[in-house]
C-alpha positions as protocol buffer text, in pm:
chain_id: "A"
residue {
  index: 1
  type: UNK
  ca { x: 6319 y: 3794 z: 13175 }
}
residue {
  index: 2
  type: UNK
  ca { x: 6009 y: 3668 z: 13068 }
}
residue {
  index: 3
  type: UNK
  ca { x: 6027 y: 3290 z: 13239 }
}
residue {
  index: 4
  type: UNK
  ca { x: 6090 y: 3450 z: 13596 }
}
residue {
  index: 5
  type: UNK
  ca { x: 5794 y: 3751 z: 13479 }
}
residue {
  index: 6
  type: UNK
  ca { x: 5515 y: 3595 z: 13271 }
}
residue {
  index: 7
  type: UNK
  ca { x: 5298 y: 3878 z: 13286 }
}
residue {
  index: 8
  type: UNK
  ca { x: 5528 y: 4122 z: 13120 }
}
residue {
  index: 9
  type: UNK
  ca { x: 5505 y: 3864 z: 12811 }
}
residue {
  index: 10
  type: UNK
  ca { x: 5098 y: 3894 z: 12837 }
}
residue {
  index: 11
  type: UNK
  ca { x: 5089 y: 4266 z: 12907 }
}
residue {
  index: 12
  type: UNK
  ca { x: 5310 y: 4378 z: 12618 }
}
residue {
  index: 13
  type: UNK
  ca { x: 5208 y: 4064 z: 12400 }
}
residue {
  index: 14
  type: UNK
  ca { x: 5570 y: 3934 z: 12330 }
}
residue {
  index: 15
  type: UNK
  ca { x: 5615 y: 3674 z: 12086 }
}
residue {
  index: 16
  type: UNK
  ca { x: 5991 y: 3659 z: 12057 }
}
residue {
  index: 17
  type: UNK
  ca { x: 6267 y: 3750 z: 12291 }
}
residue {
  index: 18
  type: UNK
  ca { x: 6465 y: 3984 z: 12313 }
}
residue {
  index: 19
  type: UNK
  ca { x: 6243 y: 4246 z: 12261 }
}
residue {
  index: 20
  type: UNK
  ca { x: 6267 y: 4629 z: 12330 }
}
residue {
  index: 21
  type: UNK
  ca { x: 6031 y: 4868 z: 12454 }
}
residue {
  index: 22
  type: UNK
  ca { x: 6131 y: 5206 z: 12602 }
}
residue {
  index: 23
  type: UNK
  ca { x: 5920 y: 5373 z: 12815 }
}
residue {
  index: 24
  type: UNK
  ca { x: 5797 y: 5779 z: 12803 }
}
residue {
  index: 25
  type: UNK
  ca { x: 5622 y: 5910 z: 13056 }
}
residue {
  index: 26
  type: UNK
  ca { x: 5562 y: 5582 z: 13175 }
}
residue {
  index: 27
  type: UNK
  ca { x: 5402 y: 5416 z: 12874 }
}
residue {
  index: 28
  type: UNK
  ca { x: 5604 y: 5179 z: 12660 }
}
residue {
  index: 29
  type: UNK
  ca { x: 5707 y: 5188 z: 12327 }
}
residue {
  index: 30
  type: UNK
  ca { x: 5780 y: 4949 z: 12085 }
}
residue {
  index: 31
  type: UNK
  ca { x: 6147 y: 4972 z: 11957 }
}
residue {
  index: 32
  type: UNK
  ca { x: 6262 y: 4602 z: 11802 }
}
residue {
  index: 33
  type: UNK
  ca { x: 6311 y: 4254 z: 11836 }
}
residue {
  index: 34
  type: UNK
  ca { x: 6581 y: 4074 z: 11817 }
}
residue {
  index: 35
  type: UNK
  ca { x: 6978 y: 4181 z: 11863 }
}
residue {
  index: 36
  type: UNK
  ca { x: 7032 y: 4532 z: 11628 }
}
residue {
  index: 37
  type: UNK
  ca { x: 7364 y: 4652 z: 11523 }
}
residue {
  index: 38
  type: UNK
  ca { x: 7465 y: 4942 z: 11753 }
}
residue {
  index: 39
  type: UNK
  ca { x: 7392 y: 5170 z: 11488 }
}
residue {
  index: 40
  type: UNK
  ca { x: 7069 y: 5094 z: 11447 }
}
residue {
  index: 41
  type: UNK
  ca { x: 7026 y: 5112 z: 11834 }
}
residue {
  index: 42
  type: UNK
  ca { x: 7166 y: 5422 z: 11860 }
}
residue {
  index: 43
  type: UNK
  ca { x: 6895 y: 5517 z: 11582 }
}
residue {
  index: 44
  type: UNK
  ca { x: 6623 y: 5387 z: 11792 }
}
residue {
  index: 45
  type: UNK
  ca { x: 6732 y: 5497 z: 12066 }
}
residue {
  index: 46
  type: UNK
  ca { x: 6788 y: 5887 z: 11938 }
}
residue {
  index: 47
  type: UNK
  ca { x: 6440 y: 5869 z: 11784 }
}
residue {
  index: 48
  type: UNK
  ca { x: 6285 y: 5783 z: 12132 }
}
residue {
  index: 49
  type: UNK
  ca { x: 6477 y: 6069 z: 12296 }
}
residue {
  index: 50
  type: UNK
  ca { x: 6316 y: 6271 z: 12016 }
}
residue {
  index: 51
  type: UNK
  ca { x: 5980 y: 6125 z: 12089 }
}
residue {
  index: 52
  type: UNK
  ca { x: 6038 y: 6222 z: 12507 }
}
residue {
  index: 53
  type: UNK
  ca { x: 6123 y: 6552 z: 12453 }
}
residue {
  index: 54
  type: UNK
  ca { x: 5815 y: 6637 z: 12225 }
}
residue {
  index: 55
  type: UNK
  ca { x: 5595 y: 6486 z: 12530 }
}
residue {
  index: 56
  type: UNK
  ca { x: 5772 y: 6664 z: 12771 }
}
residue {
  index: 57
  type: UNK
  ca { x: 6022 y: 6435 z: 12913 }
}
residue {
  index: 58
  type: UNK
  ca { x: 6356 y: 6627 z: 12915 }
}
residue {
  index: 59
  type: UNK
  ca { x: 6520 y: 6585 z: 13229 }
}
residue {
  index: 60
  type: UNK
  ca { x: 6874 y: 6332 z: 13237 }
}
residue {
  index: 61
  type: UNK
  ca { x: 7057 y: 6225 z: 13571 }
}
residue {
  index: 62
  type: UNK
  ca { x: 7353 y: 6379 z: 13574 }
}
residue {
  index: 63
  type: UNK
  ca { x: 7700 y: 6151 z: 13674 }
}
residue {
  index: 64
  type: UNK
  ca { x: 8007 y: 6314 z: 13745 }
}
residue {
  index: 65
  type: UNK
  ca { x: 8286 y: 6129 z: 13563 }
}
residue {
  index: 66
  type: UNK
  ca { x: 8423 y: 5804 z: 13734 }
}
residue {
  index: 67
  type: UNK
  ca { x: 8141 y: 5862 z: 14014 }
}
residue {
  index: 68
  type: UNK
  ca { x: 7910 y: 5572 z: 14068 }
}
residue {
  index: 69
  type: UNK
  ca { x: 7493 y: 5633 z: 14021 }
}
residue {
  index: 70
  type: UNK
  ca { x: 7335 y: 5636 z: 14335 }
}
residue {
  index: 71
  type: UNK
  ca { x: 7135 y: 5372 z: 14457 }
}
residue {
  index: 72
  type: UNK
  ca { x: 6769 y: 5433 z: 14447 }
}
residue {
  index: 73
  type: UNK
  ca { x: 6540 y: 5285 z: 14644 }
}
residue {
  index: 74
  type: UNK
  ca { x: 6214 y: 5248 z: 14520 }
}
residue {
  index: 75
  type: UNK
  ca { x: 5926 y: 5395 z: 14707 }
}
residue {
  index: 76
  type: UNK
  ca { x: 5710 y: 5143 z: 14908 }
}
residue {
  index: 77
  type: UNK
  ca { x: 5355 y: 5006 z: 14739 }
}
residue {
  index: 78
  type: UNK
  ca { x: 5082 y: 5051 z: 14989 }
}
residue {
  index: 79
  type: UNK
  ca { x: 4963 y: 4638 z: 15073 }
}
residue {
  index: 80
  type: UNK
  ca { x: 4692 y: 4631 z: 14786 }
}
residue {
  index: 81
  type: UNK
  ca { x: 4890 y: 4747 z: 14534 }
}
residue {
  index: 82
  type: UNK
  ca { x: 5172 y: 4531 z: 14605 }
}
residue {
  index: 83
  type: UNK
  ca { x: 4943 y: 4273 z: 14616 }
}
residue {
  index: 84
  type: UNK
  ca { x: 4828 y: 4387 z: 14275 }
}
residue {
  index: 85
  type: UNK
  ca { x: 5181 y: 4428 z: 14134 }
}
residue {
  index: 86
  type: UNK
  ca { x: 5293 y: 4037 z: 14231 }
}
residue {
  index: 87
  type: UNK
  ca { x: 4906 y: 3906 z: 14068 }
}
residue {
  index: 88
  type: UNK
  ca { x: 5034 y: 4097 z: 13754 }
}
residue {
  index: 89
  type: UNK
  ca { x: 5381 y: 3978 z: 13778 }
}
residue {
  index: 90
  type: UNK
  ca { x: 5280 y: 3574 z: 13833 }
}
residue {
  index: 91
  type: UNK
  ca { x: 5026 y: 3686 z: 13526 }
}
residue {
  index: 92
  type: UNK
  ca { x: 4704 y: 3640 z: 13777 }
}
residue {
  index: 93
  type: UNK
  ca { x: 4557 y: 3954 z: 13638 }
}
residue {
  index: 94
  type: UNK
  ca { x: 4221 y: 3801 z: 13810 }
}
residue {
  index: 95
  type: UNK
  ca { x: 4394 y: 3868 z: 14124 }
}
residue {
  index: 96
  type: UNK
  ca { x: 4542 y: 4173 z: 14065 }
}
residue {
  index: 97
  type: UNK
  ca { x: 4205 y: 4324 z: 13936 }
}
residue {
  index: 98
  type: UNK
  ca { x: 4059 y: 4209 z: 14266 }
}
residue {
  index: 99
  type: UNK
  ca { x: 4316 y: 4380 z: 14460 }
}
residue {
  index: 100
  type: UNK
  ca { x: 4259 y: 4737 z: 14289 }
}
residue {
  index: 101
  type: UNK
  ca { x: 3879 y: 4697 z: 14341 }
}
residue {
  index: 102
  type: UNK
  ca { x: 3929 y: 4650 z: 14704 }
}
residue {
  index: 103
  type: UNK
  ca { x: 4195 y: 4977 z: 14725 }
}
residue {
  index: 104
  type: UNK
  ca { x: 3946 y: 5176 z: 14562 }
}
residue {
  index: 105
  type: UNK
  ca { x: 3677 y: 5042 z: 14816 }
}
residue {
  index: 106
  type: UNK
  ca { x: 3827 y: 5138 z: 15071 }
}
residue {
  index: 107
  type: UNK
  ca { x: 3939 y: 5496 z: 14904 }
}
residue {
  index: 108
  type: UNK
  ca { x: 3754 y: 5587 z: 14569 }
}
residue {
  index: 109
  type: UNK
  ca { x: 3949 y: 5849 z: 14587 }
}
residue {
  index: 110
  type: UNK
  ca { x: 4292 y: 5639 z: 14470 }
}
residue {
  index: 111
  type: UNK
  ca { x: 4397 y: 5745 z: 14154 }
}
residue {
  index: 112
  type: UNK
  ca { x: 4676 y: 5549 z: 14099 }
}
residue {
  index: 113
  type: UNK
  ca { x: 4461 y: 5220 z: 14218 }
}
residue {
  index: 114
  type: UNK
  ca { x: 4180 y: 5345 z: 13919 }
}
residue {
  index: 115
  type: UNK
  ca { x: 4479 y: 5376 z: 13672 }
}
residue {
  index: 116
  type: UNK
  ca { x: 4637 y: 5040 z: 13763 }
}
residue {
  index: 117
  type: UNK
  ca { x: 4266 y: 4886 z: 13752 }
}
residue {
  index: 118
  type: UNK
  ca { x: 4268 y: 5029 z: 13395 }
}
residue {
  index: 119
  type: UNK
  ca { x: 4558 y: 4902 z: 13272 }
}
residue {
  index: 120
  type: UNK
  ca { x: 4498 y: 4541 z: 13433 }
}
residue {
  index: 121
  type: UNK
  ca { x: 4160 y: 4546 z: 13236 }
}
residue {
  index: 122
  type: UNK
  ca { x: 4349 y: 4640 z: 12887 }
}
residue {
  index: 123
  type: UNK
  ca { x: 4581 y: 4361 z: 12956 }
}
residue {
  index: 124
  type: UNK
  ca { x: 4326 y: 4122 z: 13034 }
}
residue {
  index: 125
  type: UNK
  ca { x: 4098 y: 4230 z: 12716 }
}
residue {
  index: 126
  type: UNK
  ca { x: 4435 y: 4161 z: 12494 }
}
residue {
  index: 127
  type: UNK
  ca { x: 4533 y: 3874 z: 12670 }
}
residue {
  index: 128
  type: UNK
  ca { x: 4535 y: 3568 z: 12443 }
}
residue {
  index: 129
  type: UNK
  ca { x: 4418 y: 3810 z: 12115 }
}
residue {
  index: 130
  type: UNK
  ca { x: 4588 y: 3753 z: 11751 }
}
residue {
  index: 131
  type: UNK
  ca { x: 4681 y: 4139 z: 11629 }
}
residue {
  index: 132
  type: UNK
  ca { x: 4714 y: 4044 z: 11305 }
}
residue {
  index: 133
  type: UNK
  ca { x: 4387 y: 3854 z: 11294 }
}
residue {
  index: 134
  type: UNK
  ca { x: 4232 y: 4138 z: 11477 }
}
residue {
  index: 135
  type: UNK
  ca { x: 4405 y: 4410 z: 11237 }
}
residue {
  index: 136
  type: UNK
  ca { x: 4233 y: 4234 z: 10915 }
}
residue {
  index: 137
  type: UNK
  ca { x: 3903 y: 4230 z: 11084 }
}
residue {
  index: 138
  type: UNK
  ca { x: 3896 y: 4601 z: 11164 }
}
residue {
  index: 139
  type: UNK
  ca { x: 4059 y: 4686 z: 10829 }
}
residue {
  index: 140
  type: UNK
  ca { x: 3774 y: 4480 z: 10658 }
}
residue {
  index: 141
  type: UNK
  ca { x: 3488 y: 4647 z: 10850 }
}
residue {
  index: 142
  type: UNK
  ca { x: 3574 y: 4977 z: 10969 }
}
residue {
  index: 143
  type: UNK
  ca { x: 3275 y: 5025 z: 11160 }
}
residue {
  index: 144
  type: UNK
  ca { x: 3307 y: 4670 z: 11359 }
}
residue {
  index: 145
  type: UNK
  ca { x: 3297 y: 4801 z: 11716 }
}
residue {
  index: 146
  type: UNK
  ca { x: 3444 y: 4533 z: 11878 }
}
residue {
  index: 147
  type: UNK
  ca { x: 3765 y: 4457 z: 11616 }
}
residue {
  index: 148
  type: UNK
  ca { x: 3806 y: 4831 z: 11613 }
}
residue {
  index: 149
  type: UNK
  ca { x: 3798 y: 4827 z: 12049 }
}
residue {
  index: 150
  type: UNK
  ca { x: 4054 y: 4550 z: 12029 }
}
residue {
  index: 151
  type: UNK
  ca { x: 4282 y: 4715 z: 11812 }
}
residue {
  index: 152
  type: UNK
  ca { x: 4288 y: 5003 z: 11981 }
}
residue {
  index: 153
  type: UNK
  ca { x: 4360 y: 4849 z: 12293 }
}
residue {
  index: 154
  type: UNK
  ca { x: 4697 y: 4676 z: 12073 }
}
residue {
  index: 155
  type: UNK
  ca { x: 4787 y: 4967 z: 11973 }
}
residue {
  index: 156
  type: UNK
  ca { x: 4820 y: 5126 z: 12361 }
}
residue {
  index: 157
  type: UNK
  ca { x: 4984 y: 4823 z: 12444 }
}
residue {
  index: 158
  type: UNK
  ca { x: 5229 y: 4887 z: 12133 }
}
residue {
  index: 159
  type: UNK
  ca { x: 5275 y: 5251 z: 12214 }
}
residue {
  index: 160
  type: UNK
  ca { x: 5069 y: 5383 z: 11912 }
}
residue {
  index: 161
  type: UNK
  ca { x: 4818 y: 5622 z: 12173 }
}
residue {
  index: 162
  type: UNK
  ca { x: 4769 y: 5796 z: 11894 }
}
residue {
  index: 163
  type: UNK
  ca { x: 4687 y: 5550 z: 11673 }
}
residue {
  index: 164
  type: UNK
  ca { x: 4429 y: 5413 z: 11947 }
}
residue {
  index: 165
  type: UNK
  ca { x: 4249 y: 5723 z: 11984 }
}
residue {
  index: 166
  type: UNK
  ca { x: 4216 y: 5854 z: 11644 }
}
residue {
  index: 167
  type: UNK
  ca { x: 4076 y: 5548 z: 11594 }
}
residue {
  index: 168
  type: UNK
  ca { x: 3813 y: 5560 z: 11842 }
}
residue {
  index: 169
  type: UNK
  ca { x: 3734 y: 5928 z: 11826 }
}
residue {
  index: 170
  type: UNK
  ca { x: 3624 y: 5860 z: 11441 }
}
residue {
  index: 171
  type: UNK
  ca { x: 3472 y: 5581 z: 11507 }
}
residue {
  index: 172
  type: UNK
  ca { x: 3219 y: 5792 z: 11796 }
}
residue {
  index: 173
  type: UNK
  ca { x: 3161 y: 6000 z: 11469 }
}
residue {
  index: 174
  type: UNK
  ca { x: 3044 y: 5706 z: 11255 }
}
residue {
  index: 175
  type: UNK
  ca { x: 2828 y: 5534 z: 11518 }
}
residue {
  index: 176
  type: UNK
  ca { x: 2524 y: 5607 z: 11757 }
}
residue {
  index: 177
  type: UNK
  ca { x: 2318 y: 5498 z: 12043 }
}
residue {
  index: 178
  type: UNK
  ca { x: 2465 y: 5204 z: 12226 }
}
residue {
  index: 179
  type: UNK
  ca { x: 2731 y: 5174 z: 12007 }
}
residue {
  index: 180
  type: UNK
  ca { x: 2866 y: 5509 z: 12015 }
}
residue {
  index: 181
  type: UNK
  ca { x: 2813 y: 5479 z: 12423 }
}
residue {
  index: 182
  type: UNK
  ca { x: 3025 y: 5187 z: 12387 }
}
residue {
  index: 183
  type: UNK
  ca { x: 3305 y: 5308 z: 12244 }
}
residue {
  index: 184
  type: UNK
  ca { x: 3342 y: 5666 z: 12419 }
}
residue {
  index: 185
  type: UNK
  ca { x: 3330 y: 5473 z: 12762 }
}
residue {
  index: 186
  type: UNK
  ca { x: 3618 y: 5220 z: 12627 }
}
residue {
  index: 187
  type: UNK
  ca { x: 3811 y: 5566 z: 12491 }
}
residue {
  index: 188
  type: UNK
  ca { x: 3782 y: 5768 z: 12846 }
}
residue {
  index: 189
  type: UNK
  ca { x: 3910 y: 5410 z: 13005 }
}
residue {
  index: 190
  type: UNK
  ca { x: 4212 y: 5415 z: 12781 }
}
residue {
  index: 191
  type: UNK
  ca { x: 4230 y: 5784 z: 12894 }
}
residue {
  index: 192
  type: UNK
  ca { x: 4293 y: 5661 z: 13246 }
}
residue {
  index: 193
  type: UNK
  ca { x: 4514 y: 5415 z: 13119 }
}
residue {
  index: 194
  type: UNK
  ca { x: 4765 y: 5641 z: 12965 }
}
residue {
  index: 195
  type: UNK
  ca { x: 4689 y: 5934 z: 13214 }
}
residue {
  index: 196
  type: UNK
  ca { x: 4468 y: 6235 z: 13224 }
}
residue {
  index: 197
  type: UNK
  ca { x: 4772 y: 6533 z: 13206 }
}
residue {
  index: 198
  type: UNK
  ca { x: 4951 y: 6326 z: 12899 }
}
residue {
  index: 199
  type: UNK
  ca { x: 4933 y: 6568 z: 12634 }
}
residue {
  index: 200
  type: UNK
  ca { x: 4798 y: 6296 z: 12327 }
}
residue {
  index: 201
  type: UNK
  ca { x: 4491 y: 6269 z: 12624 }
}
residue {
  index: 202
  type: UNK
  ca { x: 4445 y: 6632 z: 12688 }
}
residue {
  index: 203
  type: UNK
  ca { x: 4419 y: 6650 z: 12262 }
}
residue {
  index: 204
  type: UNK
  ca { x: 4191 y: 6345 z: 12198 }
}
residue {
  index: 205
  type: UNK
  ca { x: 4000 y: 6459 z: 12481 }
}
residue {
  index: 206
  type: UNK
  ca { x: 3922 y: 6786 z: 12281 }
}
residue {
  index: 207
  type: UNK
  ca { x: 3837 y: 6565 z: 11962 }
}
residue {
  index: 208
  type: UNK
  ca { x: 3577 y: 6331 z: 12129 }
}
residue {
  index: 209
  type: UNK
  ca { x: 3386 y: 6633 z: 12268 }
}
residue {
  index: 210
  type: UNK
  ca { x: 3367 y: 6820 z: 11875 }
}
residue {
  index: 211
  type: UNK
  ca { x: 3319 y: 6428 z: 11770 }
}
residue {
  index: 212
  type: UNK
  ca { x: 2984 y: 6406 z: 12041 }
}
residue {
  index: 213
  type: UNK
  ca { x: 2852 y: 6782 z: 12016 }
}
């Protein structure tokens, strides 16, 4: 529901609704727009089972027939990251940036507040940006660092990790001095963004290092 959560729209750039993402591992994919025949769901939805199971994600809840799910209550947010979650979901990411600064003040040692500070700052670097527009300008100049940091950040956003870090991990190999600094610190903060035991991080983590030695 986009009109009751405007910063879903801004996070996952949504121009039309419906829209549907699924989610692996806690990082969304794009799937389609619009209503699909059930076929083609089912499709979609068999590929992304496909997609879990190669990253890991295997488990299923298991519902005895004519038995109702159990309700599950979600765990409680500690008051900062609450805070942060209703900034992002009234799309103040402002806010919600502040709010992970100040966990992490008070514990540096708050992983999950250095994740969600990541992922506020990717939303906040695509917020407002034309893909398309910023697709053509990479494509025309591979080696423009700040179309090519954009994109990349799109592509997370779209579910193409991959895609992001391939990207970036060539594009360490084609540059140098402040340039290549530039885009190895905007790769390991896309590392946090996604999560440091995913398995695409664990491999593109391996590729920077033979990309900067």
């Amino acid at each position: 529901d986009v009109d009751a959560n405007p910063g879903l729209r801004q996070a996952f750039q949504v121009e039309s609704v419906p829209t549907s993402y699924g989610l692996i591992a806690g990082q969304p994919v794009g799937l389609f727009a619009g209503a699909q025949p059930a076929e083609q769901v089912r499709a979609v939805v068999d590929q992304l089972l496909a997609a879990a199971a190669q990253s890991g994600v295997t488990g299923r809840a298991e519902v005895a027939a004519g038995a109702e799910a159990p309700e599950q209550v979600e765990p409680e947010l500690p008051p900062l990251h609450q805070e942060a979650f209703d900034a992002i979901e009234r799309g103040d990411l402002e806010a919600a940036s502040q709010a992970y600064q100040r966990a992490l003040r008070e514990n540096p040692a708050d992983a999950e507040a250095k994740v969600g500070l990541a992922q506020v700052g990717l939303m906040r670097r695509a917020e407002g940006a034309d893909p398309n527009a910023a697709r053509r300008a990479a494509a025309a100049d591979p080696l423009d660092v700040d179309a090519a940091l954009l994109v990349a950040d799109l592509d997370v956003l779209d579910g193409r990790v991959e895609d992001a870090f391939d990207r970036l991990v060539d594009l360490v190999r084609r540059t140098a001095g402040e340039e290549r600094n530039a885009v190895r610190g905007h790769l390991v903060e896309l590392f946090d963004v996604v999560g440091g035991q995913d398995e695409r991080v664990v491999k593109a983590r391996r590729s920077l290092m033979s990309a900067l030695f």
